[in-house]
C-alpha positions as CSV (number, residue, x, y, z in Angstrom):
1,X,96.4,60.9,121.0
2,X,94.2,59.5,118.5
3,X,95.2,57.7,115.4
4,X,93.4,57.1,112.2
5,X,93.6,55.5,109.1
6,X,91.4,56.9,106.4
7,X,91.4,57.8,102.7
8,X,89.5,61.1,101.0
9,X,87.2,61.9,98.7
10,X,90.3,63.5,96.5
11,X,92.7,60.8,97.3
12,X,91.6,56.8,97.4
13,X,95.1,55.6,98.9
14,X,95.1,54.9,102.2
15,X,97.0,57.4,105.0
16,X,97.6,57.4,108.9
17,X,96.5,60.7,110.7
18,X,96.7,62.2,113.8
19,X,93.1,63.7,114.8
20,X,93.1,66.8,116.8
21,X,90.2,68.6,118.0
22,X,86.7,67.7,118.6
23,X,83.2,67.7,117.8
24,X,82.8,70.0,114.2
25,X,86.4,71.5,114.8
26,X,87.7,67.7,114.4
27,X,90.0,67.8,112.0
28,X,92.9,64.8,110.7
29,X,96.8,66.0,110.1
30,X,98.0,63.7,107.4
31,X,100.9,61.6,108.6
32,X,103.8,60.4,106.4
33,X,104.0,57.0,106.5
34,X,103.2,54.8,109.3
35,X,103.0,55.9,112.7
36,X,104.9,53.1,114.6
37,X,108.4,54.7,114.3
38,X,107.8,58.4,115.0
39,X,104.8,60.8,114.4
40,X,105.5,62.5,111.0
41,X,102.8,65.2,110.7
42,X,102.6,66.6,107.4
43,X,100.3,69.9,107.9
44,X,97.7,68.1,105.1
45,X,94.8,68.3,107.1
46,X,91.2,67.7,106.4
47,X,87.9,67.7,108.6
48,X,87.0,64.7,110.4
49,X,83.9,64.7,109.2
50,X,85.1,64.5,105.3
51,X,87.0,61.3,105.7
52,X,86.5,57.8,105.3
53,X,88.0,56.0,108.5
54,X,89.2,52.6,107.7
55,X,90.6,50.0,110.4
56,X,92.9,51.9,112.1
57,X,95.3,49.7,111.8
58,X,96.5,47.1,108.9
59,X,97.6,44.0,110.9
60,X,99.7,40.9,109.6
61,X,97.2,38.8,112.5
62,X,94.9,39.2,115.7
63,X,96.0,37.2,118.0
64,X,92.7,36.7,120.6
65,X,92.3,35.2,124.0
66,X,89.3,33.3,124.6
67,X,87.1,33.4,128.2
68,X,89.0,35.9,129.3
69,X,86.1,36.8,131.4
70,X,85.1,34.8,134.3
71,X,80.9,35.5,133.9
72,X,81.6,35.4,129.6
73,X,82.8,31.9,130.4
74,X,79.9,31.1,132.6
75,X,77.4,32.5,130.6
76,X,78.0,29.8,127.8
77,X,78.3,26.6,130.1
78,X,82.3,26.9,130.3
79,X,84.9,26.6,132.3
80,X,87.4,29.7,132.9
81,X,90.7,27.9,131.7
82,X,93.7,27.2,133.5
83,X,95.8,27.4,130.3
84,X,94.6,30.8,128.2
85,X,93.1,30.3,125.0
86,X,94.3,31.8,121.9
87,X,93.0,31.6,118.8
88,X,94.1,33.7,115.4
89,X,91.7,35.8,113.1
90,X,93.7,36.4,110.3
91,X,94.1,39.6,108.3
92,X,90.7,39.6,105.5
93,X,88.6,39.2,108.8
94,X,89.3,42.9,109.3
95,X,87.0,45.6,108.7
96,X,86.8,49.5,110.2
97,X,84.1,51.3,111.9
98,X,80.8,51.5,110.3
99,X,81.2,48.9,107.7
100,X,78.9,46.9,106.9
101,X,78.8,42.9,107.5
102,X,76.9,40.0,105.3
103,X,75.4,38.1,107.8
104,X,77.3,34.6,106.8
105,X,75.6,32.1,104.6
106,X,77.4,29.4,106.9
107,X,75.6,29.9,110.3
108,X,72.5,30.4,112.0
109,X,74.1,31.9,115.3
110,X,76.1,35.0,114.8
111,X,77.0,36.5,117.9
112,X,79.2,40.0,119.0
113,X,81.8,40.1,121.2
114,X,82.8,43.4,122.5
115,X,86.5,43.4,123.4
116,X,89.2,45.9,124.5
117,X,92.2,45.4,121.4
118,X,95.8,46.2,122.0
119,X,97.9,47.5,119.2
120,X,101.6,46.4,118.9
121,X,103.9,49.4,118.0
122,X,107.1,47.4,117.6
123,X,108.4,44.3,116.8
124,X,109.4,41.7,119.7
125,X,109.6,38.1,120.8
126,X,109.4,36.8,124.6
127,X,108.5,39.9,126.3
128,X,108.3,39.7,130.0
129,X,105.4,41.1,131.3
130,X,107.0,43.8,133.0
131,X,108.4,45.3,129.5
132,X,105.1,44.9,127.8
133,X,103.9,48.9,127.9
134,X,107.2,49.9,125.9
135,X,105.7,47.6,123.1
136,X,102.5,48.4,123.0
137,X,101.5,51.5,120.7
138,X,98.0,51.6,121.9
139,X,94.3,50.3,122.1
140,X,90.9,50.4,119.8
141,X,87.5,48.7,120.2
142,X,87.1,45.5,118.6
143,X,84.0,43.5,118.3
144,X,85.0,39.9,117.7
145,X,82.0,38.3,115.5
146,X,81.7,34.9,115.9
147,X,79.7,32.3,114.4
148,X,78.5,30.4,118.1
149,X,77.2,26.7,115.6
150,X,80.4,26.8,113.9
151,X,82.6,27.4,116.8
152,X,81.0,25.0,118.9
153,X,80.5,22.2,116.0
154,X,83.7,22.5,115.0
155,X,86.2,22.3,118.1
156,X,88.0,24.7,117.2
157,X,87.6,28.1,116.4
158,X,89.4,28.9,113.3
159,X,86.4,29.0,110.9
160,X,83.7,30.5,113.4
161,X,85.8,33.3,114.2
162,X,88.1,34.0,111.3
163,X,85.7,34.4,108.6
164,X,85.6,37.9,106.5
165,X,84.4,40.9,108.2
166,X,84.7,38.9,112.0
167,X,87.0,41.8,113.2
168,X,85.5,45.1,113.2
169,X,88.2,47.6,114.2
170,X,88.0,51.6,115.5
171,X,87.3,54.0,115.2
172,X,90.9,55.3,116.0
173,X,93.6,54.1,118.0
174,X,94.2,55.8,121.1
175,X,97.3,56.3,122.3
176,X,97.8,57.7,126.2
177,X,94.9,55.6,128.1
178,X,95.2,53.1,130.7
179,X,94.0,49.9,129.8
180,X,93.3,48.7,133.9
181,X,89.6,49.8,134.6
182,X,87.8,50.6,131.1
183,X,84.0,50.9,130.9
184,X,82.9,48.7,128.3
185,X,79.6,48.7,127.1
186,X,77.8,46.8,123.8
187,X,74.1,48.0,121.8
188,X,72.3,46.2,119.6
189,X,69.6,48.3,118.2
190,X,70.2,51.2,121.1
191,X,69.5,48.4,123.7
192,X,72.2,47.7,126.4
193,X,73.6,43.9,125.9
194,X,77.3,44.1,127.6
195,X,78.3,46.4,130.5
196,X,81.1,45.7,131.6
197,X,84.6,46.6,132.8
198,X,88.4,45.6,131.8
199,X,89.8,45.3,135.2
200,X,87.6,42.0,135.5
201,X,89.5,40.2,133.0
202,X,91.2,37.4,134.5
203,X,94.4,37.8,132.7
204,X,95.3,41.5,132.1
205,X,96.9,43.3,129.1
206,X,100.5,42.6,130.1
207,X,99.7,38.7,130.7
208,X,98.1,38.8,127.2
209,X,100.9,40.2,125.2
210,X,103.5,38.8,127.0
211,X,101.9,34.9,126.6
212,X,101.6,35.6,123.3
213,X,105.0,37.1,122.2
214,X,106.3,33.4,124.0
215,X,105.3,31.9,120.8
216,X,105.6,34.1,118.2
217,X,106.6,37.7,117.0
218,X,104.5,40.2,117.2
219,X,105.0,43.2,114.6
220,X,103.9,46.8,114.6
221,X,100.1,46.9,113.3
222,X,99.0,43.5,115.1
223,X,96.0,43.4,117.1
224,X,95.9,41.5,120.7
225,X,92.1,41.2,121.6
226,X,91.4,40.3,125.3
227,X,88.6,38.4,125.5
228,X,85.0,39.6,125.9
229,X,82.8,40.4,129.2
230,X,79.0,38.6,129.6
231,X,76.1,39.8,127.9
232,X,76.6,38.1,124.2
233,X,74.2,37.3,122.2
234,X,72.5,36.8,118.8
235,X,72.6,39.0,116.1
236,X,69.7,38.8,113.2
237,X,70.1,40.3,109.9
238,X,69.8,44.6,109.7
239,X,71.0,44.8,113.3
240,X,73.3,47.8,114.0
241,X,75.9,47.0,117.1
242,X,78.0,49.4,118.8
243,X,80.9,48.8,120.6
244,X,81.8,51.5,123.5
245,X,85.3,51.6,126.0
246,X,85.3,54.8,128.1
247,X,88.2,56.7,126.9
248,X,88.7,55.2,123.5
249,X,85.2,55.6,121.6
250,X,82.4,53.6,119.6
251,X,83.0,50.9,116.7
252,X,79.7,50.7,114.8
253,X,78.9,47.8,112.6
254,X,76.1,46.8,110.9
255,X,74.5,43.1,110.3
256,X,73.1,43.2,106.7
257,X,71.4,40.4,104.4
């Protein structure tokens, strides 16, 4: 099942819908409220093709795992970590499919990061790995922007990563899909840059979630990204990147000046 969040032409205020149907017979049934504690179709429905889709989710953080991919971590001179990496991207970072993104005044390196994101659907603390599926509402396509001179100046990744418009989110959320053995494939200009799959990652979704929630609670909206695979790279300003993972779909975003 595929859920959106979108607003109208008619109707600026931001709603949660359930798309059904494909291709020109897409349509989105309105949902009331949020969709995390029960699917409440309302019958309002309106063509895909006449809505706005935002971020399909509205997240109080993304939590993100860094060289989660043994050849990512290569490719860059790194070591694949004993202890995983997790860094936070916080809310204003967050942007939906085909927005647009101001190629940032600070750096001179932006790169993309094509990642598989899991969506938390309810509310927990120290989940074992084994529970993690019953918390877990679903997965989009994220594409984790990163400023590479910033990161790498700076230590630590709060800045290069976390600045507005780093986290690209969409187009929907999917809802039945096993995460194991996704295609996952990055453009930049209609050239092929990632191509790659999630059953390399080196921690899976259920080590993600579950080393996360040991810290903190997670809460219905946030966003767990798992690390990238090889093939980033430099973007340049009026690039257009797409993000594709088989069985979810493709998050465009463009790099303006």
């Amino acid at each position: 099942m595929r859920i959106v969040r979108y607003t109208t032409a008619g109707n600026g205020e931001p709603a949660y819908g359930v798309v059904d149907g494909d291709g020109d017979a897409a349509a989105v049934d309105r949902l009331e409220g949020a969709p995390y504690d029960g699917l409440r179709r309302t019958g309002d429905r309106t063509p895909l093709a006449e809505v706005t889709l935002l971020a399909p989710v509205d997240p109080s953080k993304v939590v993100a795992f860094g060289r989660n991919y043994a050849e990512h971590a290569k490719e860059l001179g790194n070591e694949v970590p004993e202890i995983p990496i997790v860094f936070l991207k916080p809310s204003t970072s967050v942007i939906g499919p085909g927005a647009e993104v101001a190629y940032p005044a600070l750096t001179s390196d932006l790169h993309y990061e094509g990642e598989l994101a899991v969506v938390i659907g309810r509310r927990c603390k120290a989940v074992d790995a084994a529970d993690v599926p019953g918390v877990v509402f679903g997965y989009t396509v994220a594409n984790d922007l990163t400023m590479r001179d910033i990161q790498k100046s700076e230590g630590q990744w709060t800045r290069g990563k976390g600045f507005d418009g780093a986290c690209p989110l969409g187009p929907w959320v999917e809802t039945e899909i096993d995460p194991s053995a996704l295609s996952l494939r990055s453009t930049v200009n209609g050239e092929l840059r990632q191509d790659g799959t999630t059953a390399d990652m080196l921690r899976d979704v259920a080590e993600c979630v579950s080393w996360v929630s040991q810290a903190m609670t997670l809460l219905p909206g946030d966003v767990v990204l798992t690390g990238t695979p090889a093939g980033v790279g430099s973007l340049q300003r009026g690039d257009d990147i797409e993000v594709t993972i088989e069985g979810i779909g493709t998050l465009a975003t463009r790099i303006t000046g």
